[in-house]
Backbone as CSV, one residue per row, in Angstrom:
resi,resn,N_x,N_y,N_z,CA_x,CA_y,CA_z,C_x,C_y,C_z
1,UNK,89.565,-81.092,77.726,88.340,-80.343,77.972,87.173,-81.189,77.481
2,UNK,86.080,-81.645,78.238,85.125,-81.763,77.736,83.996,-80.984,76.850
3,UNK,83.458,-81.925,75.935,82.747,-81.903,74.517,81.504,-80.823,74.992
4,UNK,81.628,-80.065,75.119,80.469,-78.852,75.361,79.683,-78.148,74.024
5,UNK,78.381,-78.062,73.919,77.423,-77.576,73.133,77.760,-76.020,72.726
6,UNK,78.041,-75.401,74.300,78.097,-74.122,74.465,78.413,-73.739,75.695
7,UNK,79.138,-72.554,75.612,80.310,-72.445,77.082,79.385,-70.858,77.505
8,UNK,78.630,-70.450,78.148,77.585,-69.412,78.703,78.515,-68.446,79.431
9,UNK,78.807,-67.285,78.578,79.730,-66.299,79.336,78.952,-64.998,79.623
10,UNK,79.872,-63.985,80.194,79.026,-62.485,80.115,79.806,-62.021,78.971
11,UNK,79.328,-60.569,78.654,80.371,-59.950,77.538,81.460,-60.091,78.280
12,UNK,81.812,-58.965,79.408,82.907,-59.000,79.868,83.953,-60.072,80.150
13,UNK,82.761,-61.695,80.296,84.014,-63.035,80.209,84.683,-62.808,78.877
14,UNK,83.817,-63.173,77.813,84.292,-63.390,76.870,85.578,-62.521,76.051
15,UNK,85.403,-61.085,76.688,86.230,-60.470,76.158,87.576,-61.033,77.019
16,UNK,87.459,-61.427,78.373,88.750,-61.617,78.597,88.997,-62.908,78.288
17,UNK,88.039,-63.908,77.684,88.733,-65.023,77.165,89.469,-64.863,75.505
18,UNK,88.753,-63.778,74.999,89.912,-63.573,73.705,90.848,-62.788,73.731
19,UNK,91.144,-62.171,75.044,92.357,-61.151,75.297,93.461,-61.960,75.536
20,UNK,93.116,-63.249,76.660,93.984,-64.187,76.652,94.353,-65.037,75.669
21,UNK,93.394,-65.202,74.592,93.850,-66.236,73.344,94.627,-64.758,72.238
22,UNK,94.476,-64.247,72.113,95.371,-63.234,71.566,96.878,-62.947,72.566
23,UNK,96.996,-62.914,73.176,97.785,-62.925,74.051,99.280,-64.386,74.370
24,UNK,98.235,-65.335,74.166,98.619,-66.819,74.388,99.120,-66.732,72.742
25,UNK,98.990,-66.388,71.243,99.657,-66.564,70.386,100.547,-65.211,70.209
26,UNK,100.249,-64.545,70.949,101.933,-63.591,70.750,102.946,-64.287,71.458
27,UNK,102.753,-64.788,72.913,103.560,-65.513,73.298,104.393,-66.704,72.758
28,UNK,103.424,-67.191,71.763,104.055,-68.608,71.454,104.710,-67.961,70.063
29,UNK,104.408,-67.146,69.025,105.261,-66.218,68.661,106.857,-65.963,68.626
30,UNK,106.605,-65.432,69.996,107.908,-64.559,70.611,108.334,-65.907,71.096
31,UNK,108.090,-66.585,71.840,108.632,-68.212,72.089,109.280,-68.797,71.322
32,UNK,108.706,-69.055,70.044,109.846,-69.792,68.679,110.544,-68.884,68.138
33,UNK,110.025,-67.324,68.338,110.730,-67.077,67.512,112.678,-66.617,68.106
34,UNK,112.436,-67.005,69.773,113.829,-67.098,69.729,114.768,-68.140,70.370
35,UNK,115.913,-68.117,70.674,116.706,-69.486,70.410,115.997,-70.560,71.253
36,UNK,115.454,-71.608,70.229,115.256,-72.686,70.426,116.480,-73.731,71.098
37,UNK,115.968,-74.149,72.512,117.322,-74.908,72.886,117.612,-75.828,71.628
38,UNK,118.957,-76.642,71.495,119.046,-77.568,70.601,119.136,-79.367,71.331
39,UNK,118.519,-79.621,70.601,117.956,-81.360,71.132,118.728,-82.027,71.575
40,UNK,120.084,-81.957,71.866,121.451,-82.673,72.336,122.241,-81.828,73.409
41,UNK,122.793,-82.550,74.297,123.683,-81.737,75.428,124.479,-82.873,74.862
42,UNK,125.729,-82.763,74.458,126.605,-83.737,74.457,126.048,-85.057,73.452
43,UNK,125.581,-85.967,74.189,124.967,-87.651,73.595,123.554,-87.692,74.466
44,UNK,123.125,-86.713,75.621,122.146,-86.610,76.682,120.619,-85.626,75.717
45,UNK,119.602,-85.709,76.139,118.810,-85.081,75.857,119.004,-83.815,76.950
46,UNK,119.073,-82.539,75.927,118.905,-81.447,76.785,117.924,-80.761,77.586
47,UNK,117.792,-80.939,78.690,116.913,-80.750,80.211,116.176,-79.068,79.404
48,UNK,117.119,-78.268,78.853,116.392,-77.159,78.370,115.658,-77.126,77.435
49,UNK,115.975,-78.054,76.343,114.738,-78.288,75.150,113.802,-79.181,75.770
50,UNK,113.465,-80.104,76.888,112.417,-80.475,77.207,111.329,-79.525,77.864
51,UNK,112.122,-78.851,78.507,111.645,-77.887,78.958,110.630,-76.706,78.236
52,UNK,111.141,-76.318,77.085,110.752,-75.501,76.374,109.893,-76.464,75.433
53,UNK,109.744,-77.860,75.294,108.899,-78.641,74.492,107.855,-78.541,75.561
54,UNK,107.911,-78.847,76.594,106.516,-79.041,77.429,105.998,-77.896,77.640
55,UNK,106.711,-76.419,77.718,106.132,-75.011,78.210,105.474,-74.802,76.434
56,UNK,105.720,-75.106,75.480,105.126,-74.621,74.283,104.065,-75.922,74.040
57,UNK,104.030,-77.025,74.765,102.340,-77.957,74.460,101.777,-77.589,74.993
58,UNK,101.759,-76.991,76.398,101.010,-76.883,77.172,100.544,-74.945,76.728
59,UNK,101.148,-74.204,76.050,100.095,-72.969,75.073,99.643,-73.422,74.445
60,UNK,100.086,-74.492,73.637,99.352,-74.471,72.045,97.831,-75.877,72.783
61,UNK,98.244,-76.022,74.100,96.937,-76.894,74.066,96.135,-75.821,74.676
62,UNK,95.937,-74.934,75.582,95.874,-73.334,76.205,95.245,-72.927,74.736
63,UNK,95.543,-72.505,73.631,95.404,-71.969,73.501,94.118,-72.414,72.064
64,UNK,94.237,-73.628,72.233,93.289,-74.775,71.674,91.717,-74.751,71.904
65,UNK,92.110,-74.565,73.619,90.938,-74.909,74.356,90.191,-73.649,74.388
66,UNK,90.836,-72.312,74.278,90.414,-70.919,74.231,89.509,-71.225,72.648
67,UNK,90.037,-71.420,71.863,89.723,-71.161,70.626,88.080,-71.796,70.431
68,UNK,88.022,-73.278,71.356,86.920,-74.236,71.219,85.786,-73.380,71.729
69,UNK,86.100,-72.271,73.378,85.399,-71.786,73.831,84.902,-70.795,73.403
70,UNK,85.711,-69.669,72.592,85.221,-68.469,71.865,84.576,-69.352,70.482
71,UNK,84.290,-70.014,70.211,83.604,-70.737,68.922,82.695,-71.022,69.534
72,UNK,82.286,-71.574,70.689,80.723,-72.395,71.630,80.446,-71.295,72.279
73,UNK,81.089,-69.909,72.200,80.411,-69.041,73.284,78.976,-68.813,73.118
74,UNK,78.194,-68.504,74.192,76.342,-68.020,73.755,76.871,-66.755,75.402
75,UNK,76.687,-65.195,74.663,76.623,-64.715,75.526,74.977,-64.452,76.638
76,UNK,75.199,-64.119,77.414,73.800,-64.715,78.788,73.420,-62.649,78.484
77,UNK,72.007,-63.114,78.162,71.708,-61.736,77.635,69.895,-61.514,78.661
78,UNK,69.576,-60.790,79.327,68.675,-60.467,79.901,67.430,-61.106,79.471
79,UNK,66.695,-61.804,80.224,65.205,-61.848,80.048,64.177,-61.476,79.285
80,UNK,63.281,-61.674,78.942,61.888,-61.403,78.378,61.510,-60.614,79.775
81,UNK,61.193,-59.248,79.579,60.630,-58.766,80.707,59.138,-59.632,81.285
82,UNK,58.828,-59.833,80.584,57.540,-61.186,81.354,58.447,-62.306,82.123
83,UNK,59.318,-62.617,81.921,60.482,-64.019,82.486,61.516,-63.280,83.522
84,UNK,61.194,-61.935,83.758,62.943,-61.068,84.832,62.413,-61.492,85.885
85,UNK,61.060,-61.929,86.440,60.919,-62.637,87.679,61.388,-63.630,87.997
86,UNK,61.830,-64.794,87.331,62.721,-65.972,87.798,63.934,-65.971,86.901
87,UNK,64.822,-66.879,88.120,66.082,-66.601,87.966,66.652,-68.053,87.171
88,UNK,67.617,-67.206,86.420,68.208,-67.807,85.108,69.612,-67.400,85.176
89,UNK,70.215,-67.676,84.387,71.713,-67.621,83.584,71.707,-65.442,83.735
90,UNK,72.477,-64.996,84.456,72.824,-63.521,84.620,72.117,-63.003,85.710
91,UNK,71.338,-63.607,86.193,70.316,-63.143,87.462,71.444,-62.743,88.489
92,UNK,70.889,-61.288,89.405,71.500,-61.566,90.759,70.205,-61.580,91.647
93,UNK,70.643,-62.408,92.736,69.526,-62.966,93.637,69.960,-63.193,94.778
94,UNK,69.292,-61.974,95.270,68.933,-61.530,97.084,68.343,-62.951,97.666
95,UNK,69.455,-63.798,99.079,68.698,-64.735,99.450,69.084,-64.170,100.469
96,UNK,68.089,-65.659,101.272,68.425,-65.768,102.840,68.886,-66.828,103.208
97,UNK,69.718,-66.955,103.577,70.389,-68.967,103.560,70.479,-68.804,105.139
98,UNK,69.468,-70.254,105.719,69.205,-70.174,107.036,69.049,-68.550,108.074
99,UNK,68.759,-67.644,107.498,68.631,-66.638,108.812,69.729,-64.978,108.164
100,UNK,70.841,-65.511,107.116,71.870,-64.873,107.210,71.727,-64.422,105.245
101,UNK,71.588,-62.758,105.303,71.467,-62.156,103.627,72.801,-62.763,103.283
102,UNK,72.768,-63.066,101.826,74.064,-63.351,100.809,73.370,-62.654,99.128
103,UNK,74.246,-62.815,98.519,73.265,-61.932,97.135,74.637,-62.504,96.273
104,UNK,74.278,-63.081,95.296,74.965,-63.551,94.308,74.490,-63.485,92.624
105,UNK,75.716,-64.135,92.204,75.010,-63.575,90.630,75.414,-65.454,89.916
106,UNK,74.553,-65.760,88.581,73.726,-67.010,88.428,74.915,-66.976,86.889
107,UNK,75.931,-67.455,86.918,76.901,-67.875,85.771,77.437,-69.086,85.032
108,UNK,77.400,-68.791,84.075,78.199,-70.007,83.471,79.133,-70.314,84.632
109,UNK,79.518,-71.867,83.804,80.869,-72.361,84.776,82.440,-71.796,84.807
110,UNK,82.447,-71.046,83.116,84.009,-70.519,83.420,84.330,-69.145,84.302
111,UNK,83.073,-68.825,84.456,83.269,-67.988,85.350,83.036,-67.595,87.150
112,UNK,82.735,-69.022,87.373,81.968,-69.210,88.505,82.995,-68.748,89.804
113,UNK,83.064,-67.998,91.067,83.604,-67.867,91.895,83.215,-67.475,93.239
114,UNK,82.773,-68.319,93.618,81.938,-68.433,95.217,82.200,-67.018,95.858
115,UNK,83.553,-67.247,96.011,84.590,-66.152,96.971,83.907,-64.306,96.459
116,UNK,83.419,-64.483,94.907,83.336,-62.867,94.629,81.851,-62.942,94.204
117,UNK,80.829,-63.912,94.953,79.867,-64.180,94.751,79.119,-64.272,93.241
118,UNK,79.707,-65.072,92.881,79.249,-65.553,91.253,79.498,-67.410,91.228
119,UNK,78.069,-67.468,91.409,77.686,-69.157,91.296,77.451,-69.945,89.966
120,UNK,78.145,-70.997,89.614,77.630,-71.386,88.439,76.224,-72.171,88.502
121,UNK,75.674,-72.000,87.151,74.387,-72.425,87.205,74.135,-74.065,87.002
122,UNK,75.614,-74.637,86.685,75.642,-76.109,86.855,76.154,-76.804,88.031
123,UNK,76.025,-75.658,89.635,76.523,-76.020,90.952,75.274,-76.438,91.315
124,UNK,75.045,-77.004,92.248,73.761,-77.581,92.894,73.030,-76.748,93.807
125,UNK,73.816,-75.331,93.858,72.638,-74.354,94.702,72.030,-73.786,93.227
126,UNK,72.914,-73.196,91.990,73.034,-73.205,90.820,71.495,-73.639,90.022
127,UNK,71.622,-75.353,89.815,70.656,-75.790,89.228,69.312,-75.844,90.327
128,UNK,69.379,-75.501,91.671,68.076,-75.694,92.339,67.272,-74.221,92.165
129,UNK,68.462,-73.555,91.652,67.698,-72.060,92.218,66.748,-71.443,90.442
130,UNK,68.068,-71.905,89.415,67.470,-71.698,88.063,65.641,-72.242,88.236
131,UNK,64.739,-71.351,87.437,63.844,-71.630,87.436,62.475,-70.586,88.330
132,UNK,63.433,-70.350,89.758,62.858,-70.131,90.510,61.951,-68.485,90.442
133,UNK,61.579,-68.090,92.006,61.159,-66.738,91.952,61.342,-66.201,93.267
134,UNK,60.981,-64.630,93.323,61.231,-64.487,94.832,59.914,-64.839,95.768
135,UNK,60.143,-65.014,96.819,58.891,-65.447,98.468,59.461,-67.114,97.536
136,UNK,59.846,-67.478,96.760,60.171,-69.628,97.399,61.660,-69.968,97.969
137,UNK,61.332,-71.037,98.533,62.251,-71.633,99.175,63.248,-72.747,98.637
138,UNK,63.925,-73.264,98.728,64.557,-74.466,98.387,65.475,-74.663,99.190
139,UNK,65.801,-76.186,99.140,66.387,-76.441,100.283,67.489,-77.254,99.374
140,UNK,69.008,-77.037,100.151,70.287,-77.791,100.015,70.613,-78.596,100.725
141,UNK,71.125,-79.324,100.299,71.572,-80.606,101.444,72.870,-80.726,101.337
142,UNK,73.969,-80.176,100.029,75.221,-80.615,100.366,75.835,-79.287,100.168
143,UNK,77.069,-79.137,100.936,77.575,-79.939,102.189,76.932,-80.191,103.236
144,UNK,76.513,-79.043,103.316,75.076,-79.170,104.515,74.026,-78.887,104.054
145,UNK,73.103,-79.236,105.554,71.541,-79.272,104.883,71.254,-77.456,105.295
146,UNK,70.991,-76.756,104.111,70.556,-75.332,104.312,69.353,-74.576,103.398
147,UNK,68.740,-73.999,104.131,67.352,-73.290,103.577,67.398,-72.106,102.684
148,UNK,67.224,-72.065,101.630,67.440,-70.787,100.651,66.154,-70.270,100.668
149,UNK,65.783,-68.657,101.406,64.770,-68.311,101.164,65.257,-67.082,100.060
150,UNK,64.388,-66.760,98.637,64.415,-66.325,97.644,63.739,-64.742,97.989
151,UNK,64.553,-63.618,97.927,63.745,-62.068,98.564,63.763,-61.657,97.229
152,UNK,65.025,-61.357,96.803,65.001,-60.712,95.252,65.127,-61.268,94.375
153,UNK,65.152,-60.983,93.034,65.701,-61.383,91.811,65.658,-60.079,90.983
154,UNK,66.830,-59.832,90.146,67.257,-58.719,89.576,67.938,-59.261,88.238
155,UNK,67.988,-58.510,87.457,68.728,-58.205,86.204,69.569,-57.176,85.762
156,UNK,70.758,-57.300,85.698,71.737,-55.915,85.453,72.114,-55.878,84.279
């Protein structure tokens, strides 16, 4: 994982990132605490203790990386009502991309998911739009070249 300042969640991320790190040490728990394959098949290394060596690095590094993130969390907390006109970190924002409404919401990266309309604010529609307000425009170029006209901006 890269060296991050601070990982920008909602409440609701964060709670499910410590549900999973609570979760991830019951598992590893209940993992040792029962039969550990033993390190020998015969004179061969046993295919089942490697197995169970790589499924328990790969929690305890899981569950590493949880720990780094609930320590750097900064939860994304509403505006200065003088500042709810441009859009920032929790904004949702009514556009028009070329001709066609979309309405998305302005997130950190661990939570970012195009598909359920939640953009991170370090994507490049992301960082063009932070800043902004509604009636401006900005324009994208990748993948394609497309016109963001700005109608709303909201705070929930």
């Amino acid at each position: 994982m890269e060296e991050r300042t601070n990982f920008y969640l909602t409440k609701d991320g964060l709670k499910q990132i410590k549900k999973e790190y609570e979760d991830l040490k019951k598992l590893r728990v209940a993992k040792v605490k029962d039969d550990v394959p033993s390190l020998l098949e015969s004179e061969d290394l046993n295919p089942d203790y490697i197995a169970f060596q790589e499924d328990l690095n790969f929690l305890e590094s899981r569950i590493e990386e949880l720990e780094i993130i609930i320590e750097k969390a900064s939860i994304i907390k509403k505006p200065a009502k003088a500042d709810s006109n441009r859009i920032d970190l929790g904004a949702t924002v009514d556009v028009s991309i070329d001709g066609h409404n979309a309405e998305f919401v302005i997130v950190g990266t661990l939570e970012a998911n195009p598909v359920l309309g939640r953009i991170s604010n370090e994507s490049p529609v992301g960082i063009a739009l932070i800043g902004k307000k509604a009636g401006e425009e900005i324009v994208i170029s990748e993948p394609n070249k497309s016109v963001y006209k700005i109608r709303k901006v909201y705070y929930s």
